[in-house]
NUPARO-813265 format. One record per residue (C-alpha): x, y, z; residue number from 1. Coordinates in steps of 0.001 Angstrom, whole numbers, plus 500000, padded with zeros to 6 digits. Example, Ala and Ser with C-alpha at 12.3 -4.5 7.8 and 13.67 -1.06 7.14 Angstrom:
BEGIN
    east   north      up  resi
  512300  495500  507800     1
  513670  498940  507140     2
This chain:
BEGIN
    east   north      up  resi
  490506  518905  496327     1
  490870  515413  494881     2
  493227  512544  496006     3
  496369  513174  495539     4
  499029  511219  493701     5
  502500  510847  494431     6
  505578  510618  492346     7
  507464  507613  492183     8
  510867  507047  491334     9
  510020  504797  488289    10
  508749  508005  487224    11
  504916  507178  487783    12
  502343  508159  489780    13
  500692  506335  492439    14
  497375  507405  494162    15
  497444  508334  497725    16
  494702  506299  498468    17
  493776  502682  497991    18
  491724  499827  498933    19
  493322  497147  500877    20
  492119  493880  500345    21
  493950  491486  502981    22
  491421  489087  504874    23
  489029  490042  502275    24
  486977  486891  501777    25
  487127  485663  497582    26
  483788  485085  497642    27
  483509  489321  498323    28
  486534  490554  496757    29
  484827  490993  492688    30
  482195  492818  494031    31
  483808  494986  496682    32
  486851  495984  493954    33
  483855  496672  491639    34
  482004  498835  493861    35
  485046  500887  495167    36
  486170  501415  491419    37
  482683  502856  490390    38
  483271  505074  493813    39
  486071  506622  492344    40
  489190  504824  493937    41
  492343  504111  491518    42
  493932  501877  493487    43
  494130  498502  494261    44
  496280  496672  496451    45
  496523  492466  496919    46
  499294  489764  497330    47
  499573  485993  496212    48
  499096  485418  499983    49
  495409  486702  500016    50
  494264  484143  497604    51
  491911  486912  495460    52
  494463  487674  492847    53
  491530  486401  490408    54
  488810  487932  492203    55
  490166  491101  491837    56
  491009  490939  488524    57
  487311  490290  487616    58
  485553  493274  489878    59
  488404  495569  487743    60
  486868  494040  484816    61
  483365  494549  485939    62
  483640  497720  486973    63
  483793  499554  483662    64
  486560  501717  484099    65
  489186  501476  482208    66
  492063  499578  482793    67
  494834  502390  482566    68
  493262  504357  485008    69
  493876  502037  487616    70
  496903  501272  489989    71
  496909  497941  490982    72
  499427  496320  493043    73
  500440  492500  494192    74
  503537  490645  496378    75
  505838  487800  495850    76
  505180  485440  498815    77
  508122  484173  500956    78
  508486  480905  499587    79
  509232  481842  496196    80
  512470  484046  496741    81
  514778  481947  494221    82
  515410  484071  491643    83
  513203  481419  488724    84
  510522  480879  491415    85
  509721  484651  492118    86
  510150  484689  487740    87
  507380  481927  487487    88
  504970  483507  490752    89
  504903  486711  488936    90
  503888  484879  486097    91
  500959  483239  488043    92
  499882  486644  489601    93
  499786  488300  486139    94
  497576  485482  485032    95
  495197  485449  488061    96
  494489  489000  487567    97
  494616  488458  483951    98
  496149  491501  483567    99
  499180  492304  481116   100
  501213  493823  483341   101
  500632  495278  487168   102
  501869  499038  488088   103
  503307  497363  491400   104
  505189  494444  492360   105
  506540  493919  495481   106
  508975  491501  497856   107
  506125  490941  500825   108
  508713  489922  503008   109
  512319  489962  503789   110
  512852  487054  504680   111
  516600  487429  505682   112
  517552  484316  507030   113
  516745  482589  503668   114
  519376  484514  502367   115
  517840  485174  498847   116
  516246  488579  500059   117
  518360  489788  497002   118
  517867  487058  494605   119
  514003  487956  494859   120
  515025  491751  494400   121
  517043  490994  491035   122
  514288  488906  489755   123
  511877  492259  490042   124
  514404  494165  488781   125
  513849  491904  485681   126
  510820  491916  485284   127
  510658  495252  485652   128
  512956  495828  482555   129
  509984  493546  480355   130
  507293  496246  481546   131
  505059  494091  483199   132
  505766  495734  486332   133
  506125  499714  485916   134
  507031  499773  489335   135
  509398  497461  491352   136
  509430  497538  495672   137
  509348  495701  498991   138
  507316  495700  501698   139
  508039  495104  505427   140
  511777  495724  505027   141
  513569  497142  507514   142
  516745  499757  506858   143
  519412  497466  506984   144
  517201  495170  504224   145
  517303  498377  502056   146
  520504  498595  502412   147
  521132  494923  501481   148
  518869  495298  498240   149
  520126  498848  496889   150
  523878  497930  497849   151
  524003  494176  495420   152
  522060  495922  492769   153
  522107  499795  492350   154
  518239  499617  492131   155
  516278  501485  494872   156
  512795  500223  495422   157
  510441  502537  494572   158
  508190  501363  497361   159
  508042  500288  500946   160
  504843  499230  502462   161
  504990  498773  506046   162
  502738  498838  508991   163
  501877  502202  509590   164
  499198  504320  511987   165
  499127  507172  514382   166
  499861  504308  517207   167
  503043  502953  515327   168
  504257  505665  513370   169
  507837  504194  512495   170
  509740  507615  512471   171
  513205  506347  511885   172
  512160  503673  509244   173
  509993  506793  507626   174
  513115  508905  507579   175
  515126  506418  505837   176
  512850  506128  502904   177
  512367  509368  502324   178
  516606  509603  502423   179
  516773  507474  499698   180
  513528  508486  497807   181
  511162  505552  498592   182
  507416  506452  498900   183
  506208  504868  502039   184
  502922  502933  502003   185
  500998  502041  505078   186
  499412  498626  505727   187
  496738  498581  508405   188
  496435  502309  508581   189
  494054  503095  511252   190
  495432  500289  513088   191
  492837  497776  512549   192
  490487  500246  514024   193
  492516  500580  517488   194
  493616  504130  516287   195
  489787  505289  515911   196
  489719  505481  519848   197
  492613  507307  520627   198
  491709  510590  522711   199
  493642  513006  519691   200
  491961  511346  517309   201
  489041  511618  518186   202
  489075  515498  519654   203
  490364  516117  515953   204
  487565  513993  514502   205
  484959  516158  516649   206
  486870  519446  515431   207
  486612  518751  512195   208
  483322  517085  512320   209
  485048  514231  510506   210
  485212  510358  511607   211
  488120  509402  513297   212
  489248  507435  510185   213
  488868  509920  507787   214
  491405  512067  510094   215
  493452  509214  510333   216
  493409  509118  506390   217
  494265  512804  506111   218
  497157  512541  508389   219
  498859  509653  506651   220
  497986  511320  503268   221
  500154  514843  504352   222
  502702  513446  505465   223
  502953  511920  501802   224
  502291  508160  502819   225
  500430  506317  500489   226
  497228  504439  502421   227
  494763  501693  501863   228
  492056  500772  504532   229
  490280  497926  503764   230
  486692  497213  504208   231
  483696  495147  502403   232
  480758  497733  503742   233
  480024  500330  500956   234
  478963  503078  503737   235
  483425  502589  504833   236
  483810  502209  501497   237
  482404  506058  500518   238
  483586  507236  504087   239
  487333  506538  503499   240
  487203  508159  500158   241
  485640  511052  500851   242
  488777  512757  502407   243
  489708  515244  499484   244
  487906  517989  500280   245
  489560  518993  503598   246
  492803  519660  505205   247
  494657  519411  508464   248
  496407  522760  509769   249
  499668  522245  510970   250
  498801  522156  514913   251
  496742  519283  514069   252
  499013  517381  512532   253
  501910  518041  514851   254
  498955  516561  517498   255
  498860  513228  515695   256
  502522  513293  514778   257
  503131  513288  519036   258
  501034  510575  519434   259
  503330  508649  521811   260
  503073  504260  520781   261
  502022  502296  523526   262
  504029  500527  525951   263
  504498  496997  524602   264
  503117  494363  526763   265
């Protein structure tokens, strides 16, 4: 088995697995991208916020493989929600990367007291009709800010990337995107590590003589969630990938899908 890729409703195809590159430091970021590339991963996910637009740009460029062959994704940041200003950030992100066009753009945040959550969505929507972004979405919206977006504009996001592990598993939010034919995407995916200690996770990790992040990675990739760890050591790196060759029966899953989240403090 390989990693699979899901279906969009821009009519491409995203891979189910990506590398995350939030708090990763510039002065990293080229070489890590590079290194994951030549691994095998297809997908690439950053944000104006994280500062290594460029950075990733050049370890896609120094990685040898070909540019159509990888899925790379960035964000609008909050401040630029007028409809010229998310126009002219786009521009910026496009250049950073130096890339023609991206296969992702996304809102990063709501914002809904601003009141320009769909401003920002009709500027994506136009640049998505110049094809420099295949695929439009948002990212930390909630249902009612889907409904806001789809409602003004006709155009369903093809994406919503939210925070997302066996400890948080946002059932309700999950339901609604799959209702209206949004691929979820999940940031922090194994919780920034908290998840790898859980008691299930780990009797499934010593069942399947996996790590507890690789079943953590298998989960989120059956239940057709799109995932992207991040991490700079090449040992995680190879680790996280390597997740294609095995599968979780159905009482293992339903295991992690009970996973109860923990009282909040």
């Amino acid at each position: 088995m390989t990693i699979p890729t899901f279906r969009l409703n821009s009519g491409y195809g995203i891979p189910a697995l990506g590398l995350g590159t939030y708090k990763l430091e510039p002065s990293l970021t080229a070489n890590v991208v590079e290194r994951a590339l030549q691994l095998g991963y297809r997908h690439i996910d950053t944000a104006a916020l994280y500062g290594n637009e460029a950075e990733v740009g050049q370890g896609l460029r120094g990685s040898g493989v070909p540019r159509e062959e990888v899925f790379v994704t960035t964000k609008l940041w909050n401040d630029r929600h007028r409809h010229d200003d998310a126009l002219r950030a786009f521009d910026q992100s496009l250049s950073l990367l130096g890339l023609d066009y991206v296969d992702l753009y996304l809102i990063h945040w709501p914002v809904p007291a601003d009141g320009l959550m769909v401003e920002a969505w009709q500027a994506l929507i136009d640049i998505a009709a110049t094809g420099r972004a295949r695929s439009i979405g948002v990212s930390n919206f909630q249902s009612e800010d889907l409904a806001a977006v789809i409602d003004a504009t006709g155009v369903v996001p093809a994406v919503n990337q939210i925070e997302l592990h066996p400890l948080h598993q946002q059932r309700d939010l999950r339901s609604v995107d799959t209702d209206l034919g949004i691929v979820t995407e999940a940031w922090s995916p194994l919780g920034r590590g908290a998840d790898l200690g859980n008691d299930t996770v780990r009797a499934l990790a010593a069942e399947t003589g996996r790590s507890a992040a690789q079943v953590v990675l298998r989960w989120l990739i059956q239940l057709g969630i799109v995932a992207f760890p991040k991490t700079s050591r090449p040992e995680r790196l190879a680790e996280n990938l390597a997740i294609g060759d095995f599968e979780l029966r159905t009482d293992q899953m339903e295991r992690l899908n009970s996973i109860a989240e923990p009282a909040s403090a």
